[in-house]
C-alpha positions as a printed Julia matrix, in Angstrom:
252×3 Matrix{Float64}:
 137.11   86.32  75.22
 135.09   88.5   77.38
 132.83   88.07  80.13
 129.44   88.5   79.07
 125.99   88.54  81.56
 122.5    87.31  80.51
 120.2    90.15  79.75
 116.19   89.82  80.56
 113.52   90.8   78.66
 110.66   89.17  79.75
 109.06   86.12  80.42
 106.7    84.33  78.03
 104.12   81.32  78.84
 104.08   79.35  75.49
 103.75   75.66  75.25
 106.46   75.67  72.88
 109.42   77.79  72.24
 108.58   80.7   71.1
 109.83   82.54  67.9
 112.36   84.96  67.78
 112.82   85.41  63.68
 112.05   88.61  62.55
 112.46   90.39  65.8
 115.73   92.32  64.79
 118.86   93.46  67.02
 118.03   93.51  71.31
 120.98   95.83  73.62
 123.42   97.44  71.77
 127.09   95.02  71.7
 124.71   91.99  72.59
 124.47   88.8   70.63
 121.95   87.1   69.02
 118.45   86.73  71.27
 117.19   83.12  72.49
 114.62   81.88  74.58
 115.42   79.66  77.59
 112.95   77.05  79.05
 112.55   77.69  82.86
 109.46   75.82  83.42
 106.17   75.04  83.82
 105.93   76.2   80.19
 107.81   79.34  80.77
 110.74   80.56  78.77
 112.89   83.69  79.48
 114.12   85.63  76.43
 117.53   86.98  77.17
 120.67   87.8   75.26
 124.02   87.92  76.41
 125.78   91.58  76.85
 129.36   92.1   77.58
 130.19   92.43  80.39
 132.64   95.6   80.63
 129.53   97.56  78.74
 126.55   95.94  81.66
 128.68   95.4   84.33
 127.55   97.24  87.74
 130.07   99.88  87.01
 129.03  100.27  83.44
 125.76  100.75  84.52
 126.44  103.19  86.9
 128.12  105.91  84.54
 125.44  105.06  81.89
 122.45  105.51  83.86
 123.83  109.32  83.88
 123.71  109.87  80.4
 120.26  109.93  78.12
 121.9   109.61  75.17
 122.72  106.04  76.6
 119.99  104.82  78.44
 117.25  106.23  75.71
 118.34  103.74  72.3
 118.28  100.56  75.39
 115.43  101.66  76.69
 113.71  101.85  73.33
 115.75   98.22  72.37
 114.19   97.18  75.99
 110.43   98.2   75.11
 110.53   97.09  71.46
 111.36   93.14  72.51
 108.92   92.81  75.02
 106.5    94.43  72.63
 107.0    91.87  70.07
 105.73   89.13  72.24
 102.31   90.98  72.96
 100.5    88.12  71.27
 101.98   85.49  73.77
  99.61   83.3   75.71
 101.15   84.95  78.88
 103.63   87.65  78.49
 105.74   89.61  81.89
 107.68   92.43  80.8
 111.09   92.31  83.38
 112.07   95.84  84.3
 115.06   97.63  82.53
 118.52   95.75  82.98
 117.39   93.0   84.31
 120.62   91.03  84.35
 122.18   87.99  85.79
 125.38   86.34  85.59
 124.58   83.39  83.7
 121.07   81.7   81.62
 121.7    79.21  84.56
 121.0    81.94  87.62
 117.91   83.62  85.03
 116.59   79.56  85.55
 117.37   79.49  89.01
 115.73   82.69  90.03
 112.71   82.27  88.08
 112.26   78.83  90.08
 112.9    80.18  93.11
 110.01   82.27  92.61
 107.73   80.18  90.58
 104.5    80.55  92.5
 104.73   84.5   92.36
 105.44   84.83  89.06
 102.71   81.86  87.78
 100.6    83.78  89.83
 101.1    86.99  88.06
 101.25   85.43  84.51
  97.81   84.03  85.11
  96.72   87.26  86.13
  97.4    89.13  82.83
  97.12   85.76  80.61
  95.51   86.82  77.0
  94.8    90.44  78.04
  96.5    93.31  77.17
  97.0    96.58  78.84
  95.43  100.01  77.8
  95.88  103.55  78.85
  93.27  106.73  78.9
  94.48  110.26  79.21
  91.43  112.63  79.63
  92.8   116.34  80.01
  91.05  119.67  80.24
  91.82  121.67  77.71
  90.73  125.47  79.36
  91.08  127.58  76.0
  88.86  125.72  73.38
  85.98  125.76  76.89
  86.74  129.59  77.59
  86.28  130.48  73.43
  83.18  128.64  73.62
  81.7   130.38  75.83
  83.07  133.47  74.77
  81.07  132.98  71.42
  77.7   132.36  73.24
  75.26  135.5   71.64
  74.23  138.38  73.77
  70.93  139.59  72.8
  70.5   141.81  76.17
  72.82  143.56  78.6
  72.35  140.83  81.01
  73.04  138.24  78.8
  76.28  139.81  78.16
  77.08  140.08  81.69
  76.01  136.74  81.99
  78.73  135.68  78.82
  81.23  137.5   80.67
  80.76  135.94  84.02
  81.19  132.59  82.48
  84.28  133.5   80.43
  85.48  134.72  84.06
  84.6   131.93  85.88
  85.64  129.23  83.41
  88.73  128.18  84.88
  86.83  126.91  88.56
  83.37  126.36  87.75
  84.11  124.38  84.34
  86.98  122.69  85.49
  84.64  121.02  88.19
  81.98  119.93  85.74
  85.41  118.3   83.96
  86.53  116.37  86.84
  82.94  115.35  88.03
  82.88  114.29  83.73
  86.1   112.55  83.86
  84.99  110.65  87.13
  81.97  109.54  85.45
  83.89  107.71  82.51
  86.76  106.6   84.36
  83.66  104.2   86.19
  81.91  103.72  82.96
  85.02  102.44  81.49
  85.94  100.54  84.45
  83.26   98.24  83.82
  84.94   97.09  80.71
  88.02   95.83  82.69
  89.06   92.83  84.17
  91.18   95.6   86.28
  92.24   99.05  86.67
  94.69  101.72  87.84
  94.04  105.3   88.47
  97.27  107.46  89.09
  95.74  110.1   90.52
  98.83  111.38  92.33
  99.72  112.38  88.71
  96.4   113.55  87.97
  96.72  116.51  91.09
 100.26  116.63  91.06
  99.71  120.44  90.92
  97.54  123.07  92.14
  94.88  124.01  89.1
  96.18  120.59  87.16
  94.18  120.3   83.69
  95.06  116.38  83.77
  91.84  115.1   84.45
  92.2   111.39  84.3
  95.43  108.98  84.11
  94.42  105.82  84.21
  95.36  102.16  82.88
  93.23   99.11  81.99
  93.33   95.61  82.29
  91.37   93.97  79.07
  90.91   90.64  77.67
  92.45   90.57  74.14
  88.56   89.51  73.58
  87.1    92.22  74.79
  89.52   94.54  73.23
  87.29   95.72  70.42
  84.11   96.38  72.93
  86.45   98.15  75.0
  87.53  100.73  72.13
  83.94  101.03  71.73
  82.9   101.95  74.37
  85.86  104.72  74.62
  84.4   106.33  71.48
  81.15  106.08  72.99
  81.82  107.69  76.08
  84.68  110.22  74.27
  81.64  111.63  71.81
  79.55  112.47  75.02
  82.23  114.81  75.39
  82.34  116.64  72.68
  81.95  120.23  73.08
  83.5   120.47  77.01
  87.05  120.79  76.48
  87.54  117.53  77.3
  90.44  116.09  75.22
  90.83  111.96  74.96
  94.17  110.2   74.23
  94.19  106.48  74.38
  97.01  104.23  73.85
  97.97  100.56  73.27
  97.72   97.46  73.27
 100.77   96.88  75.39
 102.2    94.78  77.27
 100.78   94.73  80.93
 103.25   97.18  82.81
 101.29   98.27  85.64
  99.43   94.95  86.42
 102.62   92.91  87.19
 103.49   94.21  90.63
């Protein structure tokens, strides 16, 4: 019989155990998924992997091929997700693995105070993410379209077809800052990645930003999204927002 190691995927505060039926298959060549207790009401759902497919060198060769990594990634993500309606649920990072259930307990222990600390943090709230970009055509056709009824109003419509891509762009970011507060205020937290957002010169990603929201407050929080995304309408302001999921960037 092989060796096999004890696979992570997250850690769930439930007063009881917590159910895996219906939940389907976890890592590729792993066995069937369980939940261990490691206290304080805190159970780790792992599965055990073999060994000669997880092992360090394993890992090493597969971490260099996508066509590996992306169907355990996915595996990864879709597990965590189905606990998303957990009193308290910490998504553990992407082969997360020990050598035994007895060394997940034994870690998690070690660290108890951390980790309660964190799971009381994003207890019964759920994690949302807002994408505003700029999108420069659908603002330079509009005001391409504005009606010239004298020579300088055409100039005028020309200028601003011109000078689309600076002055516009501005009144985007100034926009974007404006609902990135308004929104803000809907949060128990938030994260702005703005390195992403000017990762290069003349970027048309406006805002990149994730939210911290009580599962409560989840519907006021959409609301006010399509309150604030209808004020846009008509600047080239494009809104994508995503979730509920677990709460990846607020575990740290």
């Amino acid at each position: 019989m092989s060796a096999t190691l004890s696979y992570v995927f997250c850690l769930v505060r439930s007063g009881r155990r917590p159910t895996l039926r219906g939940i389907g298959d976890g890592m590729p060549g792993g066995d069937e998924l369980r939940a261990i207790e490691v206290g304080d009401g805190v159970w780790a759902v792992v599965q055990s992997v073999p060994e000669p497919e997880y092992g360090e060198a394993a890992l090493a060769r597969g971490l260099q091929d996508l066509d590996w990594v992306g169907p355990r990634a996915i595996a990864h993500e879709r597990i965590i997700e189905s606990f998303l309606s957990a009193t308290a649920l910490l998504p553990m990072q992407l082969f997360t693995l020990f050598t035994s259930d007895d060394r997940v307990a034994e870690h998690v222990r070690s660290d108890r105070a951390r980790i309660g600390r964190i799971l009381t943090r994003v207890e019964k709230k759920v994690e949302w993410g807002l994408r505003l970009t700029w999108n420069e055509k659908e603002a330079r056709e509009k005001a391409a379209k504005r009606p010239a009824r004298t020579g300088t109003e055409f100039l005028a419509r020309k200028r601003d077809v011109l000078d689309v891509g600076r002055r516009r762009l501005a009144d985007a970011r100034t926009a974007a800052n404006r609902v990135y507060k308004a929104i803000d205020r809907q949060a128990a937290a938030s994260q702005r990645r703005t390195s992403l957002e000017r990762a290069a010169p003349g970027s048309r990603l406006l805002l990149d930003a994730a939210f911290l929201v009580p599962v409560a407050k989840s519907g006021a929080f959409r609301t006010a999204i399509r309150e604030e995304t209808r004020r846009l309408r008509g600047t080239g302001i494009e809104t994508s927002l995503t979730g509920p999921w677990p709460a990846y960037n607020f575990i740290q």
